[in-house]
Backbone as JSON Lines, residues from 0, in Angstrom:
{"i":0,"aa":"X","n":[104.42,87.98,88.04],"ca":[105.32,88.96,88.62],"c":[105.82,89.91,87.55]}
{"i":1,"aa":"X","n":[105.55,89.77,86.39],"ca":[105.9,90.55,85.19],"c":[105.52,92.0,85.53]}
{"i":2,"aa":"X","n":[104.29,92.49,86.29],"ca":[104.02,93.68,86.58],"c":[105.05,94.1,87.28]}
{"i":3,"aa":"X","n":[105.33,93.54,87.86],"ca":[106.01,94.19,88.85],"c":[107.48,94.59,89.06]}
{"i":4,"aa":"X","n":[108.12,93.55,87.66],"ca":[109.32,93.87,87.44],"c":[109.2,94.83,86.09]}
{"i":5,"aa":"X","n":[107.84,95.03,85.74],"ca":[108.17,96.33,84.57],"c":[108.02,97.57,85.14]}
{"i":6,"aa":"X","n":[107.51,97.85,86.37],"ca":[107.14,98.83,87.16],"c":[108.12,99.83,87.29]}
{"i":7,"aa":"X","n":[108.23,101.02,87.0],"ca":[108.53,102.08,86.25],"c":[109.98,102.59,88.08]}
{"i":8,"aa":"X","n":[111.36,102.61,87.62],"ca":[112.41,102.96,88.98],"c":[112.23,104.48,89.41]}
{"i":9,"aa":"X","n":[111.51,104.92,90.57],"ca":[111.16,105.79,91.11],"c":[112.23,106.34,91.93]}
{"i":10,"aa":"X","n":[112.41,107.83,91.89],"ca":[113.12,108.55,92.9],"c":[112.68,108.51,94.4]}
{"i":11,"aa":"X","n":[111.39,108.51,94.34],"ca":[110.93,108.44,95.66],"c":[110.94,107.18,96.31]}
{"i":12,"aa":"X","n":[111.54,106.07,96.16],"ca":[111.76,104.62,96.47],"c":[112.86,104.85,97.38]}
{"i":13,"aa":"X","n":[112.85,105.03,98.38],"ca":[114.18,105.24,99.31],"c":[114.02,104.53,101.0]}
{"i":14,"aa":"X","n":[115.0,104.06,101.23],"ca":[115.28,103.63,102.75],"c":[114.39,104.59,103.85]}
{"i":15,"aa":"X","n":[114.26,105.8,103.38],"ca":[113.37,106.87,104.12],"c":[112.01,106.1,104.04]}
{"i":16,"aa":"X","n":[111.69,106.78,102.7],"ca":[110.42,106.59,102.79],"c":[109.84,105.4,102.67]}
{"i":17,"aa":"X","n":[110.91,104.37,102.62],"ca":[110.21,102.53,102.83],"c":[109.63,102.7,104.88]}
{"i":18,"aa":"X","n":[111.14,103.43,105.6],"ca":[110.43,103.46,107.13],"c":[108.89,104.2,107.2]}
{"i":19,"aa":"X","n":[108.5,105.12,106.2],"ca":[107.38,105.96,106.77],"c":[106.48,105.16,106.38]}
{"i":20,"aa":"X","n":[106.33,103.91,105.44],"ca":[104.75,102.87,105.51],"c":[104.59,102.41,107.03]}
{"i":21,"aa":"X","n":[103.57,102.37,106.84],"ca":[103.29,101.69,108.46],"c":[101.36,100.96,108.06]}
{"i":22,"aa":"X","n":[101.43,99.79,109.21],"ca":[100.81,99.06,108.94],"c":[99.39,100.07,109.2]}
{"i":23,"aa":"X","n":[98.7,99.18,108.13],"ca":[97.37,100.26,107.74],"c":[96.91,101.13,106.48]}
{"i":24,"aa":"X","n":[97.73,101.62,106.2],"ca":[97.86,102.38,105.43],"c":[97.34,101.87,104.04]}
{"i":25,"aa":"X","n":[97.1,102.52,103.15],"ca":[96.36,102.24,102.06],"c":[97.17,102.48,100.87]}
{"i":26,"aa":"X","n":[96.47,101.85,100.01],"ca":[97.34,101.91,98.49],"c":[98.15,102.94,97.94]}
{"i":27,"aa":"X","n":[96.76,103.93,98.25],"ca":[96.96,105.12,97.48],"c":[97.89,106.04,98.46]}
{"i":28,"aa":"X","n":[97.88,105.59,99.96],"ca":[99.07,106.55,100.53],"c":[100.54,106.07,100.47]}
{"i":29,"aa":"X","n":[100.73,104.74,100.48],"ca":[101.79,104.09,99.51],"c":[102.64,104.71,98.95]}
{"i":30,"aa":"X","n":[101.99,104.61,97.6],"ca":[102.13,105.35,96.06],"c":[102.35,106.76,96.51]}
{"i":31,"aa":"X","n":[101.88,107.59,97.44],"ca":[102.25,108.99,97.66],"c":[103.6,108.91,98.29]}
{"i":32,"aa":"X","n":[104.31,108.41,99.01],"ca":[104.93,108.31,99.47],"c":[106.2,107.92,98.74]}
{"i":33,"aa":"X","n":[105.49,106.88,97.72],"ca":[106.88,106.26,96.9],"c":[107.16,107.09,95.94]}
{"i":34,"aa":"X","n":[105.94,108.2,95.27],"ca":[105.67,108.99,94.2],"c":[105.05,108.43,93.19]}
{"i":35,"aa":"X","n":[104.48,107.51,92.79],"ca":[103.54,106.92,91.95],"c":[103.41,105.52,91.76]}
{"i":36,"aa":"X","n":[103.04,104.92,91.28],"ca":[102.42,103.23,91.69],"c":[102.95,102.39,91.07]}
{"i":37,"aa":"X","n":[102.75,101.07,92.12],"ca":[103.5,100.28,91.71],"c":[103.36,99.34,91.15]}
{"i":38,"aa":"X","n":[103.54,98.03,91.03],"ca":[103.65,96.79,89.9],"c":[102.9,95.51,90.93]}
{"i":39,"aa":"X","n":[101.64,95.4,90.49],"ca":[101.23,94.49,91.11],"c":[101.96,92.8,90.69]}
{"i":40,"aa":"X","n":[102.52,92.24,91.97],"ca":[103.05,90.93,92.32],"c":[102.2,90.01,92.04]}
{"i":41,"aa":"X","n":[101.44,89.78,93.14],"ca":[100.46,88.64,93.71],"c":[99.75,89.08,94.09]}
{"i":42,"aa":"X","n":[98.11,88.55,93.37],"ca":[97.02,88.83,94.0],"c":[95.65,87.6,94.03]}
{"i":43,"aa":"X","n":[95.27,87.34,95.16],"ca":[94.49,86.33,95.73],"c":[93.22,86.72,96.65]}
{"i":44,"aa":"X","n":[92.41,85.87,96.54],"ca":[91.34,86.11,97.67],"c":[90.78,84.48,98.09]}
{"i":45,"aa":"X","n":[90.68,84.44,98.99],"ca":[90.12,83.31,99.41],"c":[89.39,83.71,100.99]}
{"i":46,"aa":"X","n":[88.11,83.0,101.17],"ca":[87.24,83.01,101.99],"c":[87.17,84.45,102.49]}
{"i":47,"aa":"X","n":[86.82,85.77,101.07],"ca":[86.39,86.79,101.75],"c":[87.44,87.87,101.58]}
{"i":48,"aa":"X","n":[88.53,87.5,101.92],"ca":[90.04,87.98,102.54],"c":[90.69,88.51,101.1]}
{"i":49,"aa":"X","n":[91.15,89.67,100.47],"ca":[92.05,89.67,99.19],"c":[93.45,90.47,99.84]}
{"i":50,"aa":"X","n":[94.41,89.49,99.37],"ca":[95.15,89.66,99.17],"c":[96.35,90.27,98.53]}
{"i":51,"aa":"X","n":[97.18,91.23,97.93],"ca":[97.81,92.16,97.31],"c":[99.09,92.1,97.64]}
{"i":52,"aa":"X","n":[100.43,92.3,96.82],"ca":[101.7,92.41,97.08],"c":[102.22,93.16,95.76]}
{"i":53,"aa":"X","n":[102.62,94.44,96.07],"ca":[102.96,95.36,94.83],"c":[104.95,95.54,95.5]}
{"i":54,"aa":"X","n":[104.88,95.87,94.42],"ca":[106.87,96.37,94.47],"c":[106.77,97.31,93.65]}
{"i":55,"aa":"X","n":[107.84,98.34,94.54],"ca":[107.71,99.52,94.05],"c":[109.3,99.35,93.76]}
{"i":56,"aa":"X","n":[109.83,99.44,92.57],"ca":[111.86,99.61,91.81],"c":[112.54,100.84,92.33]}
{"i":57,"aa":"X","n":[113.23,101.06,92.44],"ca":[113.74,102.47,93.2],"c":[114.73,102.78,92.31]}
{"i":58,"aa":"X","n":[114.93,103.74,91.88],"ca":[115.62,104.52,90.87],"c":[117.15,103.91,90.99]}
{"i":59,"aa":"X","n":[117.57,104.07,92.24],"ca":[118.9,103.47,92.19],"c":[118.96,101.87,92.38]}
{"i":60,"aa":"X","n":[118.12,101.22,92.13],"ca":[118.91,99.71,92.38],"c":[117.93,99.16,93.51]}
{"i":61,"aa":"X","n":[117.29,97.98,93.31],"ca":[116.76,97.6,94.75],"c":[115.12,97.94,94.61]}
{"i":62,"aa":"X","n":[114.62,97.51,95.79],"ca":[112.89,97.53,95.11],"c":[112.13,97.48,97.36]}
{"i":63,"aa":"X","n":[110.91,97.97,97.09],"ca":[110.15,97.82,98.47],"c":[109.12,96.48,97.98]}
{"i":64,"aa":"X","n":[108.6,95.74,98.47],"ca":[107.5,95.39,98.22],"c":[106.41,95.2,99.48]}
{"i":65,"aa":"X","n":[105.34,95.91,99.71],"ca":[104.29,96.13,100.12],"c":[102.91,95.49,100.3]}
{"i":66,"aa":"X","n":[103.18,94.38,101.17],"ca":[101.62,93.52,101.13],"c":[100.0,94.12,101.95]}
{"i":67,"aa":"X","n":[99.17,93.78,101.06],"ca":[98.11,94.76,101.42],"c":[96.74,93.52,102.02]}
{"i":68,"aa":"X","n":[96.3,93.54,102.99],"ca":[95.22,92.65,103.12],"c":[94.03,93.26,103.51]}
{"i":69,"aa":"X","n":[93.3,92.87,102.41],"ca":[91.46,93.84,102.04],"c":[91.97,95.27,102.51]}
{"i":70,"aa":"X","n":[92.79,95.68,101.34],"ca":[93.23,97.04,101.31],"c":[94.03,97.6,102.3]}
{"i":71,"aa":"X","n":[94.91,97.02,103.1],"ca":[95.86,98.28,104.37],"c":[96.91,97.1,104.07]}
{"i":72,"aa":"X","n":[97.95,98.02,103.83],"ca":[99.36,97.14,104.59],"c":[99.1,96.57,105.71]}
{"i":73,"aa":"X","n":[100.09,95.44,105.16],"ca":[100.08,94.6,106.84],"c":[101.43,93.6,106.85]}
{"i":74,"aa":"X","n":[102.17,93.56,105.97],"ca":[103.8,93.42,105.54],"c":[104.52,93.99,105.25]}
{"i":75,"aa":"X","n":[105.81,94.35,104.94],"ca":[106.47,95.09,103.96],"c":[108.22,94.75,104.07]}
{"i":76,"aa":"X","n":[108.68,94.54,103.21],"ca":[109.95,94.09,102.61],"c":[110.75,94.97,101.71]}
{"i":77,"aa":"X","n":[111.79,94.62,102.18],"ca":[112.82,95.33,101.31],"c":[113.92,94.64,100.32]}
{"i":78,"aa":"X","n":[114.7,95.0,99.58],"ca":[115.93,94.86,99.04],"c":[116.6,96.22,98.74]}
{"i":79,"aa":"X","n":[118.0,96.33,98.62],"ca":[119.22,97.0,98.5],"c":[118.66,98.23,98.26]}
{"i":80,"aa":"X","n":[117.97,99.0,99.35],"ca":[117.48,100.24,99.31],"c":[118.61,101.38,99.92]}
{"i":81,"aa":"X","n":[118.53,102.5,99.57],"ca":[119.39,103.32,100.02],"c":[118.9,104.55,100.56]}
């Protein structure tokens, strides 16, 4: 998880734009959204299937984290976003 807590506190990390992910969506539209990329968590594959969970730090305090399965969101979590 070290990536992911060195992962650089973004302006674009906001309560807004955590609602505009939606399931599907891909890495790289993510990262557009948050304004640049994030800190890979956890990553796994088993029988085929890979797995991904990045957190993106938000400038003020608080973090999204974003689970990706064989590339599209398909989770997503928050803390003390604003």
């Amino acid at each position: 998880m070290g990536e992911a807590l060195s992962a650089p506190r973004l302006e674009g990390v906001t309560l807004a734009n955590y609602g505009l992910v939606q399931k599907g969506m891909t890495y790289e539209e993510v990262a557009a959204i948050f304004g640049g990329p994030g800190g890979l968590a956890v990553e796994m594959e088993l029988a085929g299937v890979r797995a991904e969970i990045y957190q993106w730090n938000a400038a003020g305090g608080g973090y999204a984290q974003i689970s990706f399965l064989n590339g599209k969101v398909y989770q997503k979590r928050k803390f003390g976003l604003r």
